[in-house]
BARO-251450 format. One record per residue (C-alpha): x, z, y; residue in three letters. Coordinates in steps of 0.001 Angstrom, whole numbers, padded with zeros to 6 digits, always signed. Layout:
REM residues N
XZYAla ...
END
This chain:
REM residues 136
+017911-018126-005409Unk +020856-016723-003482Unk +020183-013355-001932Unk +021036-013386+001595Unk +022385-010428+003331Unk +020608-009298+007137Unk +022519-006751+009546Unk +020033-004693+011089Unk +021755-003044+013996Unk +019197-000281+014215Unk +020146+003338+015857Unk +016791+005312+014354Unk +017230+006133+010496Unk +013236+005822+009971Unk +013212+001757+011364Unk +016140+000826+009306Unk +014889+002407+006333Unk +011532+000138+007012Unk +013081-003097+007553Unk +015850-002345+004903Unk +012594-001833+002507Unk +010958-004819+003888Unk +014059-006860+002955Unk +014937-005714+000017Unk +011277-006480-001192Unk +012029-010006-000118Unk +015144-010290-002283Unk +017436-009684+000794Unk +020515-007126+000994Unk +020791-005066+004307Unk +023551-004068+006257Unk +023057-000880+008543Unk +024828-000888+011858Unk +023862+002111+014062Unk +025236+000479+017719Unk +025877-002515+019623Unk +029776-002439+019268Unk +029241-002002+015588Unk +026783-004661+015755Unk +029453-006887+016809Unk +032271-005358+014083Unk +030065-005842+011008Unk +028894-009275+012011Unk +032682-010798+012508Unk +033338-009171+009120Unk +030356-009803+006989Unk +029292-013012+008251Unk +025569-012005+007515Unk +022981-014802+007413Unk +020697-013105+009560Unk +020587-010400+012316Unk +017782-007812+013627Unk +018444-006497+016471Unk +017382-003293+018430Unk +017542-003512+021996Unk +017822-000297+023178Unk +021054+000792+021554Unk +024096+003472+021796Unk +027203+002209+023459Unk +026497-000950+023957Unk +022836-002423+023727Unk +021523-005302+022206Unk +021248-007647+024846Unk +025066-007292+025573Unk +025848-007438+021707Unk +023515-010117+021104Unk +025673-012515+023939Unk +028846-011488+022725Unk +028073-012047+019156Unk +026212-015843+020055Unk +029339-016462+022491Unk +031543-016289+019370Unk +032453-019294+017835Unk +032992-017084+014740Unk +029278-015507+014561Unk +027925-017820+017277Unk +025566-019361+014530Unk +024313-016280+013024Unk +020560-016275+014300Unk +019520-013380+015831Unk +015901-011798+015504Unk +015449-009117+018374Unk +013049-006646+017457Unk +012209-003882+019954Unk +010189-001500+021788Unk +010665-003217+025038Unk +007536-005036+025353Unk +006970-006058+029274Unk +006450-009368+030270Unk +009738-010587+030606Unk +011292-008070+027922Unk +010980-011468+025655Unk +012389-014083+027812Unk +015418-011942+028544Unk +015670-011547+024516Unk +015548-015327+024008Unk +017950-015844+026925Unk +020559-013916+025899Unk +020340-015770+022832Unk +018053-014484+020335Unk +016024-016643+018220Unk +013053-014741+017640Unk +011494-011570+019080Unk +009030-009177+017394Unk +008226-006208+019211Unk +007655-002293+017245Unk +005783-001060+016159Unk +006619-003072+013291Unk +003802-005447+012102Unk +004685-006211+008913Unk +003490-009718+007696Unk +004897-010835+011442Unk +008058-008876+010270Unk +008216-011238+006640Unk +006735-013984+008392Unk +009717-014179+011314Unk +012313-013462+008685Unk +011089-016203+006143Unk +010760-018880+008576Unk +014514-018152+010766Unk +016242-017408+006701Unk +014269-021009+005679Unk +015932-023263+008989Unk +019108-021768+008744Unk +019272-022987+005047Unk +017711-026010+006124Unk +020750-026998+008681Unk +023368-025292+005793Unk +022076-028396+003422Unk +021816-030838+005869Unk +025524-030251+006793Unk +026945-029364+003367Unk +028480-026027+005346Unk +028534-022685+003780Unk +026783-019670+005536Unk +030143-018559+007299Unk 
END
């Protein structure tokens, strides 16, 4: 099985550290990015096949990030899993309007967390065979 990469654009050292464990026990390599802008940087250059997203972010946060990166053409495709401390009513909807494709909310529940992760990693390999495109 190919190991995918995810960018988790996370600005607290102790949640990246948790999802980088969480998916590197899944077989997944992590990419750290501590802001929104460098949210947007890494994913243009690494093309990773996934994205977890903080919300509340330095510089930039990760609503704005989130529609810049989906209103690429270049990253565009890259599905986007918001995950976040902003948990009011329409916290979510604004998450899934701005583009994401999944929202889990911290703290992190953990078989949610695999769960969310498995399923978005599983469709986007789905349409990748379908097409015969590569993950860029």
């Amino acid at each position: 099985m190919e190991k995918l990469s995810v960018l988790v654009v996370e600005d607290n050292i102790d949640n990246y550290e948790l999802v980088r464990f969480l998916l590197e026990r899944a077989g997944h390599g992590a990419l750290w990015a501590r802001s929104g802008r460098e949210g947007i940087d890494m994913a243009k250059a690494n093309h990773p096949d996934l994205i977890i997203m903080d919300l509340s972010l330095p510089e930039m946060d990760g609503w704005t990030a989130t529609e810049r990166i989906k209103s690429d053409p270049e990253t565009g495709n890259i599905p986007i899993v918001a995950l976040t401390a902003h948990t009011l009513p329409g916290d979510r909807k604004r998450a899934l309007d701005v583009g994401c494709d999944g929202y889990l909310s911290k703290p992190i529940n953990i078989s949610l967390f695999e769960e969310t992760v498995a399923e978005i990693l599983a469709r986007k390999q789905g349409r990748q065979e379908s097409t015969g495109g590569s993950h860029l």
